[in-house]
Structure formats: structure tokens, C-alpha cells
N, C-alpha and C positions, 0 to 999 in steps of 0.2 A: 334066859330066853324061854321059847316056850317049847311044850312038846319034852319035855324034862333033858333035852338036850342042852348044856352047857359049852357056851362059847363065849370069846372075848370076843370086846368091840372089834378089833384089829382083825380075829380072826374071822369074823361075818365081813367083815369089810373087804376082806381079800375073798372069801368065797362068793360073794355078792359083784365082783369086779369079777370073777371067773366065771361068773353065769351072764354075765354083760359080755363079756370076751365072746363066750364060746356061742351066745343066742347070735348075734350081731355079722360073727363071723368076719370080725373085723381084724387088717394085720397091725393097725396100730397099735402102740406098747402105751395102755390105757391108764390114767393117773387120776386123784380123785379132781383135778383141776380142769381134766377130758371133757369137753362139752360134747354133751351127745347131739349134737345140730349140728353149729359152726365144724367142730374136730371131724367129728366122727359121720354127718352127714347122714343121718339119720331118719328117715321116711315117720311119719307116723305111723306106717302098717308097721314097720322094722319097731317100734317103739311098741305097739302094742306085743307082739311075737316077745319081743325081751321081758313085756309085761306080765306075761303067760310063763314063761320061763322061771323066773323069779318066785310067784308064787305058787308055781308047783315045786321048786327048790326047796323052798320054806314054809309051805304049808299053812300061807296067808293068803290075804284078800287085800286089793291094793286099790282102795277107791277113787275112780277118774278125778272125782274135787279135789284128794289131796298130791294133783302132779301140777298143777297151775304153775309151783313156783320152781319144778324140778326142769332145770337145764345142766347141770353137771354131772359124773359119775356120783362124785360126794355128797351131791344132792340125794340121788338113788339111792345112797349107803345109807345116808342119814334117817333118810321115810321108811328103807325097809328096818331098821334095826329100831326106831320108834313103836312103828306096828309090830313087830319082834317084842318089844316089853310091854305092851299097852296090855 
């Protein structure tokens, strides 16, 4: 990944689901199959704030065109840990 920091998929995937937890401040027990809409009910403001969260976590830039097809947690794990190797 970047940033010379070293992590497994599995472990950005859970630290990426604990910055989705804790931004959202949500009590449900969030899965990558979580729709952040339908599940989680999710405002767009709430989506941007989680948006902001994320890349100040990881020290990315998360550009509006590539959320078009993100509606799940695992969606989110999948785009930030992409941008994470790109």
C-alpha cells in the first residue's frame, strides 16, 4: 500500500469498515454485503462526512466519478484499497 505502510487486504478492509462504523455512527454490526442506503440509511451529506473520514484515514483522494457504482461496505473496501495500490 502506500505511504511505506504495510497492510493486508483483510486488514484495510477491517480498518476501512471501522472508519465507516465510527464516521456514520452507526449501531448496526456492518458487513461487507451492508448497503450504505437500503441498511444503513445513509444521507448523502452522512456519505460525504464518511467520505472525508476515509481519506484523511488513509491519506487518499477519493474522486466523486469513481462512487457511481459504490452502494455496499465492500464496495467502499474495494475503491479505497484500489486507490491504496494505484
Amino acid at each position: 500500500m502506500t505511504g511505506g505502510i504495510s497492510m493486508t487486504v483483510q486488514e484495510a478492509k477491517k480498518e476501512i469498515m471501522h472508519v465507516i462504523k465510527d464516521s456514520t455512527e452507526t449501531e448496526l454490526e456492518i458487513t461487507e454485503e451492508t448497503n450504505m442506503f437500503s441498511d444503513m440509511g445513509l444521507s448523502s451529506v452522512e456519505v460525504m462526512v464518511m467520505l472525508g473520514e476515509l481519506e484523511d484515514a488513509f491519506g487518499i483522494d477519493i474522486p466523486a466519478a469513481r462512487l457511481r457504482r459504490v452502494r455496499t461496505v465492500g464496495d467502499m473496501c474495494e475503491l479505497v484499497i484500489q486507490i491504496l495500490t494505484e
